[in-house]
C-alpha positions, 0 to 999 in steps of 0.5 A: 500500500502506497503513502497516498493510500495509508493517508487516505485510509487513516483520514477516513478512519479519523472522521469516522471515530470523530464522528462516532464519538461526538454524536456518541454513538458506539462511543467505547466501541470507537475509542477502541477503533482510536487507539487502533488509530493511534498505534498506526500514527505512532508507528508512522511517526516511529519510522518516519522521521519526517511526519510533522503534522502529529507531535509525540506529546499529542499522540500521547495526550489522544491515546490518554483521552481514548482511554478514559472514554473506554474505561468510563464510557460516554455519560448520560446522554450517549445512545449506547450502554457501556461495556 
């Protein structure tokens, strides 16, 4: 799979779990599909020297973030029950 590829795929990923967690709809569900997300970015950024559009303190603060709402769920108003 080309770099072309790779970005398309990860954009793609990201607005779907943005928009899955801001509606709040399979919101632990997506915070899995985050993670999975960010373990791609932060291999990336690993390999590649030259990604400047993520910092590792950003990469690192989203990781965080995807894990609360994993271990917490969405609160009151989502449409899902937490897991």
């Amino acid at each position: 799979m080309g770099g072309a590829a790779v970005s398309w795929l990860l954009s793609l990923a990201t607005l779907a779990v943005a928009a899955s967690l801001i509606t709040g709809f399979y919101t632990q569900v997506s915070a899995i599909a985050g993670m999975a997300e960010i373990a791609v970015l932060m291999l990336i950024k690993k390999s590649s020297k030259d990604m400047p559009i993520y910092g590792w303190s950003f990469l690192i603060l989203s990781l965080f973030v995807m894990t609360s709402l994993l271990l917490s769920g969405a609160g009151a108003f989502a449409f899902d029950l937490p897991l």
